[in-house]
C-alpha positions as CSV (number, residue, x, y, z in Angstrom):
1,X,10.6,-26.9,45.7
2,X,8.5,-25.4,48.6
3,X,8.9,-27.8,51.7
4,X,6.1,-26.0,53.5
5,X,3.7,-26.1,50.5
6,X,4.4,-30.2,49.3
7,X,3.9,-31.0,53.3
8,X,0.7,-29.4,53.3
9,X,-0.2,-31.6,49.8
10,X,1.0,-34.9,51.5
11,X,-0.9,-34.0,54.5
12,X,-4.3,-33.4,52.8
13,X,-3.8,-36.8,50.5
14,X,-2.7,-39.2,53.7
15,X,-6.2,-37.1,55.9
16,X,-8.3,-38.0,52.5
17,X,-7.3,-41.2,52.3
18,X,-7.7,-42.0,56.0
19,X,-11.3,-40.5,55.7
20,X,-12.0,-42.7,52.9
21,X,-11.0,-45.6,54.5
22,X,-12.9,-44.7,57.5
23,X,-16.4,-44.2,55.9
24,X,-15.6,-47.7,53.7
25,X,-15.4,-49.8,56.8
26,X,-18.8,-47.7,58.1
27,X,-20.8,-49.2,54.9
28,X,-22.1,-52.5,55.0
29,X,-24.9,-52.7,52.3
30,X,-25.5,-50.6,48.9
31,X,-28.2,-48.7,50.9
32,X,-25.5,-47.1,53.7
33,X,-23.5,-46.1,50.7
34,X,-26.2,-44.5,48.0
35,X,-28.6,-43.2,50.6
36,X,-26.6,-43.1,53.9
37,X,-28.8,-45.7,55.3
38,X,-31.8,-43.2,55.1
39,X,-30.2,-40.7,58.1
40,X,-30.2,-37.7,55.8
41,X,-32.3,-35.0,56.9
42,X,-33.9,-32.3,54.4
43,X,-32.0,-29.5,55.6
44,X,-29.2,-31.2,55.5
45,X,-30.2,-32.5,51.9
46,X,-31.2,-28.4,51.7
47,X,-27.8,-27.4,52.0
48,X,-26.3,-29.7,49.6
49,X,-28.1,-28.6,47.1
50,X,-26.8,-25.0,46.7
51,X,-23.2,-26.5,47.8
52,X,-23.5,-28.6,44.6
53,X,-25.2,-26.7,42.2
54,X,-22.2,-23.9,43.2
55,X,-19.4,-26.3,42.2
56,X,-21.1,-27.1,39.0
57,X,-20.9,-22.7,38.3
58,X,-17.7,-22.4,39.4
59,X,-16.0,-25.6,37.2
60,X,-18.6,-24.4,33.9
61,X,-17.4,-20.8,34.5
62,X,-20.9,-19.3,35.4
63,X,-19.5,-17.1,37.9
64,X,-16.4,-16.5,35.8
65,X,-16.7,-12.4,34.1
66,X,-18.8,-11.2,31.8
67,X,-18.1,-10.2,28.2
């Protein structure tokens, strides 16, 4: 087993989880959580958009090659 590699993976897991926990204690009400309590600006919305809709490619093998 790589040491270096599986202490990287615990690392990212235990800085998810903490992040998680951290933005659970920030929501109070169902509108912080769906909406982010309305703070989202368009360009910010504008850039998650692309960032999505390039996940969705990558997982349904849009940018995978050509035949």
């Amino acid at each position: 087993m790589n040491t270096t590699a599986f202490i990287f993976f615990v690392g990212i897991i235990v800085l998810t989880l903490l992040i998680t926990y951290w933005a659970a204690r920030r929501n109070h009400s169902t509108s912080e959580f769906y909406v982010a309590g309305g703070s989202i600006t368009g360009w910010q919305n504008g850039l998650a958009i692309p960032g999505d809709y390039m996940s969705a490619a990558s997982f349904l093998g849009i940018a995978g090659p050509l035949r």
